[in-house]
Structure formats: structure tokens, C-alpha cells
C-alpha positions in Angstrom: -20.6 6.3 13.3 -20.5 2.9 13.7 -18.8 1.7 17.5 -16.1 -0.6 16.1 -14.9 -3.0 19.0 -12.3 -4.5 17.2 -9.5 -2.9 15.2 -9.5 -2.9 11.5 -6.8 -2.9 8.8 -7.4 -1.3 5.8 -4.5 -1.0 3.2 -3.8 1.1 -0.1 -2.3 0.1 -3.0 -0.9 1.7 -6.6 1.4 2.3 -9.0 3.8 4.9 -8.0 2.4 8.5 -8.0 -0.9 7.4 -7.9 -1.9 9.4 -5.0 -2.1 6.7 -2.0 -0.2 8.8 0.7 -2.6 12.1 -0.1 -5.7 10.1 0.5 -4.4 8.4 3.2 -4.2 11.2 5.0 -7.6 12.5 4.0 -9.4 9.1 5.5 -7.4 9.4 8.5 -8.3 13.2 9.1 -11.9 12.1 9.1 -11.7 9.6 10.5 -10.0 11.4 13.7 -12.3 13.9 13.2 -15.0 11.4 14.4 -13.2 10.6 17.5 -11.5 7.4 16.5 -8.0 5.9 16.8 -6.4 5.9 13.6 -3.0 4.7 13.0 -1.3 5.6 9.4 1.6 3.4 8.8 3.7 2.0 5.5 5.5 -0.5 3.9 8.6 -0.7 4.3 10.2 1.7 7.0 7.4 1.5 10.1 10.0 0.2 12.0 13.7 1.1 13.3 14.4 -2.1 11.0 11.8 -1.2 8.4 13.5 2.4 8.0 16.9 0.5 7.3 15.3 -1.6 5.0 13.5 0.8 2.9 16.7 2.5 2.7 18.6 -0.6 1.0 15.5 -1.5 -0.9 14.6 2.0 -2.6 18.8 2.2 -3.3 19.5 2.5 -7.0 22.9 1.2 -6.8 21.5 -1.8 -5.0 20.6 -4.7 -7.2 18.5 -8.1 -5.4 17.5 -11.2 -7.4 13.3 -11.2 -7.1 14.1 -13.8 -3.7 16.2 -11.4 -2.1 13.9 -8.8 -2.4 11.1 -11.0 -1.5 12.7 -12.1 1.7 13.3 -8.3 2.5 10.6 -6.8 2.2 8.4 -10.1 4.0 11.3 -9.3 6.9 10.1 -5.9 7.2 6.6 -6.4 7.2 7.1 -9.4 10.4 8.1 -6.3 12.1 6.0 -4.3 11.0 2.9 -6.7 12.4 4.7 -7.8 15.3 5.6 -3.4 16.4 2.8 -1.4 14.9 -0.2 -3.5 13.5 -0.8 -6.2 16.1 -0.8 -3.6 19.2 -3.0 -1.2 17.5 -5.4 -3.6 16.3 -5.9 -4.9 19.9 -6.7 -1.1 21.2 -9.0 -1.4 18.7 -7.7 1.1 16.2 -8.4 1.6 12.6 -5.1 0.9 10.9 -4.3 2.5 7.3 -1.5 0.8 5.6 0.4 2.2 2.7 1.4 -1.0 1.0 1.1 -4.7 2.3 0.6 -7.9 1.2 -0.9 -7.0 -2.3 2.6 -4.9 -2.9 4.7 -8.1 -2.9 2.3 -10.4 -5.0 2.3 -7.8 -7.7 5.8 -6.4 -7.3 8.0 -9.4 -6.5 5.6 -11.9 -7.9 3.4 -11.0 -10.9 5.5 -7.7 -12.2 9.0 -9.4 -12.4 7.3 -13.2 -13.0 10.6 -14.9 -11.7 8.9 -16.0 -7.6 6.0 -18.4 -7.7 3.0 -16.9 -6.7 1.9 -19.8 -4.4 5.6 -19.1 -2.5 4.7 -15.9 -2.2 1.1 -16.3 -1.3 2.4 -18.9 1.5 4.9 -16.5 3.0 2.7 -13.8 2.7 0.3 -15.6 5.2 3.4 -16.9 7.2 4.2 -13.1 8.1 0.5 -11.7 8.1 -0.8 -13.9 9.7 -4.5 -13.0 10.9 -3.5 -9.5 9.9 -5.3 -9.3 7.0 -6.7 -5.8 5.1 -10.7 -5.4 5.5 -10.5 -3.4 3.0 -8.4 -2.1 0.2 -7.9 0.6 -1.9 -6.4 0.4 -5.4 -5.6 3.8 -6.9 -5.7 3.2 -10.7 -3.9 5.3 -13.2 -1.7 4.7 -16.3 1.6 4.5 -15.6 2.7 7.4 -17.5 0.9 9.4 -15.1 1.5 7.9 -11.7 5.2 8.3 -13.0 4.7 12.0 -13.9 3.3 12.9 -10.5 6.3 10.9 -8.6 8.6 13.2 -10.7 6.7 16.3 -9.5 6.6 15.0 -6.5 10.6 15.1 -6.9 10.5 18.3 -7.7 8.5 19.9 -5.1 10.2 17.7 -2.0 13.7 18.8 -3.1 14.5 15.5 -4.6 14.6 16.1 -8.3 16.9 13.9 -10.0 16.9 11.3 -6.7 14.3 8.9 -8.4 14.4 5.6 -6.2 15.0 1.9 -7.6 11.0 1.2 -8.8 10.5 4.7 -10.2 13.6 3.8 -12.4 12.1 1.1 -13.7 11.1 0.9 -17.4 7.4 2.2 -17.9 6.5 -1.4 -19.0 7.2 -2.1 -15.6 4.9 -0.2 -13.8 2.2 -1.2 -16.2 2.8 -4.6 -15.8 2.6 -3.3 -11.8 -1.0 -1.8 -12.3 -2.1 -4.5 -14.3 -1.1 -6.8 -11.1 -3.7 -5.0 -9.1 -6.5 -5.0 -11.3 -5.7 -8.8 -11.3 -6.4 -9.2 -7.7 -9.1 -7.1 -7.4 -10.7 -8.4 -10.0 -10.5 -12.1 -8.3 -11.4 -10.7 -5.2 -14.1 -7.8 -5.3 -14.8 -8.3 -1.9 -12.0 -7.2 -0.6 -11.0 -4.5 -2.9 -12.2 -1.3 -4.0 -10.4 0.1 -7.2 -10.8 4.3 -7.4 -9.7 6.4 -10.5 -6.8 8.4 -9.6 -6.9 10.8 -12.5 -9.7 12.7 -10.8 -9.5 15.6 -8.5 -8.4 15.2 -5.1 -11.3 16.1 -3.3 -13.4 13.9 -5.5 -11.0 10.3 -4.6 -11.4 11.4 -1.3 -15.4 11.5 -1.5 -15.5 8.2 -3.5 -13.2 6.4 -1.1 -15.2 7.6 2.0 -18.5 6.8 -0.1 -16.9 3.1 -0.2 -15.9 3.2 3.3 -19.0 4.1 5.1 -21.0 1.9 2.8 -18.6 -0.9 4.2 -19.4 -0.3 7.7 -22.5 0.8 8.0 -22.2 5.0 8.3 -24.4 7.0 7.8 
């Protein structure tokens, strides 16, 4: 495997229920397996101010303009560079994000149309600084399915009936969410590698680690 001397941030990004936490895992098992540093983190909650955040943010009673939200969720990721990215990218680690900077362009910007996307592309940088994804991941699915697996997710955690503010959201929304990504992808195929989530586990895994390797150079 290829000696990586400097960290590298790789992120993952979805509708909801599309799979993102499963195959994060996956990489990072391999990845370990190899004998490299891997840190899994996620957006929001990485942080002792993250985890209050996410709280407030996934709250159903709780009701931001798109600004609010924006400033929120940009407050939690400044933390989250500043505590968990930053250092581990300096030791040299391979970071895996769930969610970052491609989350709030699509959610607060292009999904709910009411921030301009060159604020948010501004602040975005502002708060990310030179931590910027290598490489991401876009699970694609309808959202009828992602939404489907969240609620069987639900179910199987206990939390049935506890859907959080986004999976609330009108089905239009999340297609409007998926859309988003294809959007950015699209305009930046360098960057992005979009996977099918409506196949089998074990074959996303294979596909993204196909992707991977082919990125840096492992054979």
C-alpha cells in the first residue's frame, strides 16, 4: 500500500439512509487492517460542542431560518477542524468524515434555496480552510429508499417513531437533497465519486475500495 506522508481527508455524502455510516466503517476496517491510522469522525457532534449542537439541530420541535442553521452547523464544523481534523491530519492519518462541506451547500443552500450559494461557498472555506476532502463519496439512491432504510434503521436501534428534523422532511425534500449532490459531482468529477446504494453491501464496499486504491495508487 501506498506510504502516505501526509494525512488525508476523505468525506461521504447522501441522502439519509443511504448507507454512509455502514461503508464508513467497512473502508476504515481495511484500511486498519493495512496498518494505517484511520480516524472516523461526523458532522455535527465530533466535538463536546458538536454533540450539543447535533442535539438542537436534529430536534423536531426546533425550528431555524436556513441562516441560523447555516451559522450552526459552520460553528460545529470550526470545531470540528480545529479538535479532530487538523491534529489527525498532521499525524498523518487518513480521516473519514461523515458529512462536511458538501452537506451544507446542498442542505442549507441548494435543498431549501433561501442562502446564496456563494455565502455559503465563502464561509465554507472560512471554516475549512485547507481542510479540504481528497476524495468523496456520494451514496446515490431515491429518496424513497434512503427514507425507508432510516425508518428501519429506527426500528432496529430502538428509535421507532423518533424520526429527527431532516427525516421529517417532505420526500420532495430529500430529492431535491440528492439532486444537490449529483449537482456537485457532476461539476467536479475530480473530486467526487458517486456509488449506487441500492446494491448489496459487500458490493458498495468493493466499488468504493476499487475507487480508492485506483486514487492512490494500490495495488
Amino acid at each position: 500500500m501506498t506510504d502516505f506522508k501526509t494525512g488525508i481527508l476523505i468525506s461521504f455524502e447522501g441522502i439519509e439512509g443511504c448507507g454512509k455510516s455502514t461503508q464508513i466503517v467497512l473502508l476504515a476496517e481495511r484500511l486498519r487492517d493495512a496498518g494505517k491510522e484511520v480516524v472516523v469522525s461526523r458532522e455535527p457532534g465530533a466535538t463536546p460542542l458538536g454533540a450539543k449542537l447535533r442535539k438542537l439541530l436534529l430536534d423536531p420541535a426546533y425550528s431555524p431560518d436556513a441562516l441560523t442553521e447555516l451559522l450552526l452547523y459552520l460553528a460545529d464544523r470550526r470545531e470540528h477542524r480545529r479538535l479532530v481534523i487538523t491534529p489527525a491530519l498532521q499525524r498523518g492519518a487518513l480521516v473519514l468524515v461523515d458529512r462536511y462541506v458538501d452537506s451544507t451547500w446542498v442542505y442549507q443552500g441548494f435543498a431549501r434555496d433561501e442562502v446564496e450559494s456563494s455565502l455559503i461557498e465563502k464561509l465554507n472555506r472560512l471554516v475549512a480552510g485547507d481542510n479540504w476532502p481528497e476524495l468523496t463519496f456520494v451514496l446515490d439512491c431515491p429518496a424513497q429508499v434512503g427514507l425507508a432504510r432510516a425508518l428501519e434503521r429506527n426500528r432496529e436501534t430502538g428509535a421507532e417513531g423518533v424520526a429527527d428534523r431532516f427525516e421529517q422532511r417532505h420526500l420532495d425534500f430529500h430529492e431535491q437533497v440528492r439532486q444537490g449532490f449529483l449537482v456537485l459531482a457532476k461539476a467536479a468529477r475530480e473530486r467526487f465519486r458517486v456509488i449506487d446504494a441500492g446494491q448489496e453491501i459487500e458490493m458498495i464496499h468493493d466499488q468504493i475500495w476499487r475507487e480508492f486504491s485506483l486514487k492512490y495508487a494500490i495495488s
